[in-house]
N, C-alpha and C positions, 0 to 999 in steps of 0.2 A: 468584341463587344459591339453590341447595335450601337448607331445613332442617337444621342439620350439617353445612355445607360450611366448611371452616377458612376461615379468611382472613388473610392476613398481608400484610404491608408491609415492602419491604428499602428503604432509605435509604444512600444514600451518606454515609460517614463523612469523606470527602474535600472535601463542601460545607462550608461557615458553617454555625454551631451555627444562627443565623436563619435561613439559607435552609433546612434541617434540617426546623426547625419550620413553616413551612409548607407542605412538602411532604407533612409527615405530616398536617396538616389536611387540604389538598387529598386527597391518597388516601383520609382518613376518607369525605370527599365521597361517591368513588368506587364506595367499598367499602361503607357503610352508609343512603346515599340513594337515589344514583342508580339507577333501575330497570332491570335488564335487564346488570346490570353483566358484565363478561367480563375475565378475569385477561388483562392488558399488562402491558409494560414501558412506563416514562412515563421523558418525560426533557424535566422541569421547563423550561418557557421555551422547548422544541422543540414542546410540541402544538401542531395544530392547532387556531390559535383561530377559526377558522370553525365547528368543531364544537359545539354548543347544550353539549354535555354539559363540553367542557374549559373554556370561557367559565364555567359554571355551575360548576365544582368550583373556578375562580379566586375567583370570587366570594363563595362558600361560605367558603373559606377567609380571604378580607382581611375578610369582616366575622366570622367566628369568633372570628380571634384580632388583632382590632382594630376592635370594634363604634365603629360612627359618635359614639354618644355618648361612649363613654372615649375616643376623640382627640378630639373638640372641648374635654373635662374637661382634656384636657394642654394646651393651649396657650392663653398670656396672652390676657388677654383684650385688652390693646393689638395683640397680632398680627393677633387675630380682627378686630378693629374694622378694620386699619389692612390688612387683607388681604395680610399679609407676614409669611409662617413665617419663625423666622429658622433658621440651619442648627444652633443650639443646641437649638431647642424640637425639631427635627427627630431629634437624634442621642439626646435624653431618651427621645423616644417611643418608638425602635427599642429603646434599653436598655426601657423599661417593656413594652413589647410581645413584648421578644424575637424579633424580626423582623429580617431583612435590613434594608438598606437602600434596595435594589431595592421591598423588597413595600412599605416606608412609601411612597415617590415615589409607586409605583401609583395605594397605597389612598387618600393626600393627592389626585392630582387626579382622583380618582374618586369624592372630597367635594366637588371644587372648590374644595380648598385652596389650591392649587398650581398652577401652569399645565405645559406640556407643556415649554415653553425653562426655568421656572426648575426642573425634574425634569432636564435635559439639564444646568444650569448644577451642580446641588449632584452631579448622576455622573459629573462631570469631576473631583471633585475627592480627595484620596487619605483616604477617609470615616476608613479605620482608625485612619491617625495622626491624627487630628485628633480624631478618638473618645478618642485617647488624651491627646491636648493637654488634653480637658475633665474627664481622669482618672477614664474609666471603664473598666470592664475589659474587655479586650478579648475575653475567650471566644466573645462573640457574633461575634466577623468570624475566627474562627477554625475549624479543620476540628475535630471533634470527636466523641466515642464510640465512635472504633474500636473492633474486638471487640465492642462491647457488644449484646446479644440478650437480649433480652426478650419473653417468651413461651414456648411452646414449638415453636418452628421445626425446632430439633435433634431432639427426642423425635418430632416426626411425621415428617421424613426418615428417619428410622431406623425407625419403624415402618413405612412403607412398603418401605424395601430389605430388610426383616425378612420382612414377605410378600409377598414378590416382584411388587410393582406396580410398583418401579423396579430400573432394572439396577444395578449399583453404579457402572460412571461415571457415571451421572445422580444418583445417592447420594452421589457423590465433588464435582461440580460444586455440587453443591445446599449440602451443607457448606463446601466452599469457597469459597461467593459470604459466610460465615459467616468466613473466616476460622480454619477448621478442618478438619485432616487427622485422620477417625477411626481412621488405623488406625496413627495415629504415637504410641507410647509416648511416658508424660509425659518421661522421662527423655532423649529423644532417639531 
């Protein structure tokens, strides 16, 4: 990207507050590392992971926001010794980490915490309630922030259909990937 080129990230408000969070990491990946980057649509757990670059913005992101050393810091160290996370140490982490549950499984045997059948054994099972059994809140396995926009996404759409670099349906689409109709009075 030149010098001055905006950049923004649209996230799905209909995932998990966790899967949320690492997707935004991952994009950071995208959008602030990787060399040569080019504006996509990405759709989390569909990349291709034969690609150097989508392997590498997974990667970026499970040690971002779950560095090697803060999860070996989370878990007993009888677990440690005894080579056996239990599903408790496991559903802590996600709360501490703010991660799916999906991304901890990953990032666990990608430490060699975990092996590949007990990652298949703990995503058989109904994580949410059970999250909820050990009474924790549930916002993380939930959809979360709809509307919410942060930055100025709206202000540059609008600049743009303002000097006509965009038509106003692509002014109209672009706002309402946002959730908003600009030309519908507050009132109705």
């Amino acid at each position: 990207m030149r010098n001055g080129d905006k950049r923004f990230i649209l996230i799905n408000s209909r995932h998990q507050r966790g899967r949320q969070h690492f997707t935004i990491a991952y994009e950071l990946y995208h959008l602030y590392i990787q060399k040569e980057f080019t504006p996509h649509v990405c759709n989390l757990g569909l990349s291709d992971q034969t690609d150097p670059r989508e392997v590498e913005a997974n990667y970026f992101a499970a040690c971002f926001l779950m560095p090697r050393e803060s999860v070996y810091a989370q878990i007993p160290k009888e677990e440690l010794e005894s080579k056996t996370i239990s599903l408790a140490t496991i559903l802590k982490m996600e709360q501490f980490f703010a991660v799916s549950h999906v991304a901890m499984m990953v990032r666990l045997i990608s430490l060699n915490l975990i092996t590949k059948q007990q990652k298949e054994n703990f995503s058989a099972l109904p994580i949410s309630r059970i999250a909820y059994g050990y009474g924790y809140d549930m916002a993380l396995y939930e959809s979360a922030n709809e509307g919410l926009v942060l930055g100025d996404y709206g202000v540059l759409a609008r600049n743009l259909f303002d000097s006509n670099k965009i038509s106003e349906s692509h002014y109209l689409d672009l706002m309402g990937s946002i959730g908003i109709d600009p030309f519908k009075s507050e009132n109705g």
